[in-house]
C-alpha positions in Angstrom: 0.0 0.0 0.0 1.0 3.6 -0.7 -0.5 6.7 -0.5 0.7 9.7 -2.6 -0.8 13.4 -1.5 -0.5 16.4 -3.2 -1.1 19.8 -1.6 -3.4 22.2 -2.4 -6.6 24.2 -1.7 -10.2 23.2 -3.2 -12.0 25.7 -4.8 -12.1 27.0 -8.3 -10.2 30.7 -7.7 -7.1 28.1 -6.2 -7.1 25.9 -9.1 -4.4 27.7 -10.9 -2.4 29.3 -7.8 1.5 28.3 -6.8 0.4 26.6 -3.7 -1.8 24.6 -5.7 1.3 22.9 -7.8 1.2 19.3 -5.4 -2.2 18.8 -7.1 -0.6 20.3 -10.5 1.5 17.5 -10.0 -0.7 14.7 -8.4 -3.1 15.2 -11.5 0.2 14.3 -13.8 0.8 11.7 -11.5 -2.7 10.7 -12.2 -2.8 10.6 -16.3 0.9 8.3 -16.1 -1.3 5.5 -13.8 -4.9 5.5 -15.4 -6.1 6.6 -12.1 -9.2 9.2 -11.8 -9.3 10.8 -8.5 -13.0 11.4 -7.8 -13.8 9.7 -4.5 -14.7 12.1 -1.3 -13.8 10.2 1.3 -10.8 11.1 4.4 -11.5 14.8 3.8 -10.1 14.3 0.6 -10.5 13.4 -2.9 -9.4 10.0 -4.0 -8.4 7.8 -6.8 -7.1 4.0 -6.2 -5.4 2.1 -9.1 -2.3 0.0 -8.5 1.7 -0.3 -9.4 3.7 -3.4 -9.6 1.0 -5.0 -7.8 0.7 -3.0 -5.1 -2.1 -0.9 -4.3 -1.8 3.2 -4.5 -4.3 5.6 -3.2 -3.7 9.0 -5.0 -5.6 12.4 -2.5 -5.9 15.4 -2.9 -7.1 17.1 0.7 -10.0 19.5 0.9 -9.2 20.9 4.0 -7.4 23.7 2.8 -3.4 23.6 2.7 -2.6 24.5 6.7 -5.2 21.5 8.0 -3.4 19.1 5.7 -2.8 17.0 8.7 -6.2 16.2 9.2 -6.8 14.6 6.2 -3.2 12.7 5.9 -4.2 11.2 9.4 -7.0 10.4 8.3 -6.0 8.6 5.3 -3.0 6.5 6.6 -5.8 5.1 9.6 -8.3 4.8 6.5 -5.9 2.4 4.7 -3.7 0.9 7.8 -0.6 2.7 6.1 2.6 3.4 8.1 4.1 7.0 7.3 6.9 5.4 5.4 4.1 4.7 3.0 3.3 8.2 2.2 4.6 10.9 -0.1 3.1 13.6 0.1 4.1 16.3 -3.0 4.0 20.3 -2.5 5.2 23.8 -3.6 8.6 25.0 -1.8 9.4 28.7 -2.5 13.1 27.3 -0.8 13.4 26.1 -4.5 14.1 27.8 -7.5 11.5 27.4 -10.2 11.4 24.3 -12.6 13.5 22.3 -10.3 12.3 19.6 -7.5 13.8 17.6 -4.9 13.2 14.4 -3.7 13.2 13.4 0.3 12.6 10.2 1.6 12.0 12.1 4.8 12.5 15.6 6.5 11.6 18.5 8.4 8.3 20.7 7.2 10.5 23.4 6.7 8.5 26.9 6.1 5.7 25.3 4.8 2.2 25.3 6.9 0.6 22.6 5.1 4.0 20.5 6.0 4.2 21.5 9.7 0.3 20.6 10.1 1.0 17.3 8.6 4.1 16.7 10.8 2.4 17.8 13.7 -0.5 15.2 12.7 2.4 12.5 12.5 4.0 13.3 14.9 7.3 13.1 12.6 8.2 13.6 9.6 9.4 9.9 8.4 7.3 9.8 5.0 9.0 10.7 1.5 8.0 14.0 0.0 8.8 15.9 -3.4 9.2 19.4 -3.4 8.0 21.6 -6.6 10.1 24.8 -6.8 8.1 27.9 -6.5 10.2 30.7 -5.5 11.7 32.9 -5.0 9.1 35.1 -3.9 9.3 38.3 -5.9 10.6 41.4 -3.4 7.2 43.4 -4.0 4.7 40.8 -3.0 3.9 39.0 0.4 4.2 35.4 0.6 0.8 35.2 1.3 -0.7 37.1 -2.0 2.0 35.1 -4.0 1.9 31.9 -3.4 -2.4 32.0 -3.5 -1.7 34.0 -7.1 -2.2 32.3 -10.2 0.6 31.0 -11.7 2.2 33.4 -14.4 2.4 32.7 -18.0 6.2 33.2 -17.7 6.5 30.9 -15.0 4.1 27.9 -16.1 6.1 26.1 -18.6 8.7 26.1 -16.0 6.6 24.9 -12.6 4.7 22.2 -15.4 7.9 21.2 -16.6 9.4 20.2 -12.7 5.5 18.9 -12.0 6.1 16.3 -14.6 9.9 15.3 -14.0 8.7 14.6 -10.6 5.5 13.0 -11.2 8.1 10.6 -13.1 10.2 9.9 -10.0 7.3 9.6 -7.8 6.3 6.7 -10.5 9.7 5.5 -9.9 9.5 5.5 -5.9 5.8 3.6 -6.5 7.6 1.1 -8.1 10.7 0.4 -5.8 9.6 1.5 -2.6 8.3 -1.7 -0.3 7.8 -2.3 3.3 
């Protein structure tokens, strides 16, 4: 069993945002498997296909991004999943855009949705990616930026780093086991 979460807030004026990229990339993550994620259940939105064999449960939380821990919790006591089962995919404005990083585990760093999750946890021994997003332009606050849409300037770049690390979260499906 694994459980892949991307990030982000519900609601149609967030579809498009920079703290919306973890579903940006959860939805490419999504078209590679064949899985549709449709299913309210965990305080989340959920799609369930498999990889090598192994069942994967793809969720997007709608609990907005700094009560992400609810929903995670939820999930991982939903499915009898251990944290090291999870990777959960986000926007980092630590990272340049069009790059990502891979983690197999970590701090939240300066990210709410991250800290809530950890918090829920009670650790932070789960993989995560991390979609670059930054850095935050000198003339806006963090908060208007990263709940801005996502510039036409800056979209090929956060798409392209969505779908190089939808591929190495495809990879982790495949080769991480218990």
């Amino acid at each position: 069993m694994k459980i892949v979460v991307g990030l982000g807030n519900p609601g149609e004026k967030y579809a498009n945002t920079y703290h919306n990229v973890g579903w940006l990339t959860l939805d490419a993550v999504a078209a590679a498997l064949g899985i549709t994620i449709k299913t309210a259940e965990c305080d989340s939105l959920t799609g369930v296909g498999s990889v090598g064999g192994e069942r994967v449960i793809l969720a997007k939380p709608q609990t907005y991004m700094n009560a992400s821990g609810r929903a995670v919790k939820q999930l991982l006591g939903r499915y009898k999943a251990l944290p090291s089962d999870l990777l959960v995919v986000y926007d980092d404005i630590d990272i340049e855009k069009g790059t990502y990083r891979f983690r197999e585990r970590g701090s939240a760093g300066t990210h709410n949705g991250m800290r809530d999750i950890v918090s829920a946890l009670g650790g932070g021994d789960f993989a995560r990616v991390r979609i670059g997003t930054g850095p935050v332009p000198e003339n806006i606050p963090l908060v208007g930026y990263v709940l801005m849409n996502i510039t036409d300037d800056d979209r090929a770049l956060i798409g392209a780093a969505a779908r190089q690390s939808a591929e190495k979260i495809g990879e982790w499906l495949k080769t991480s086991h218990r």
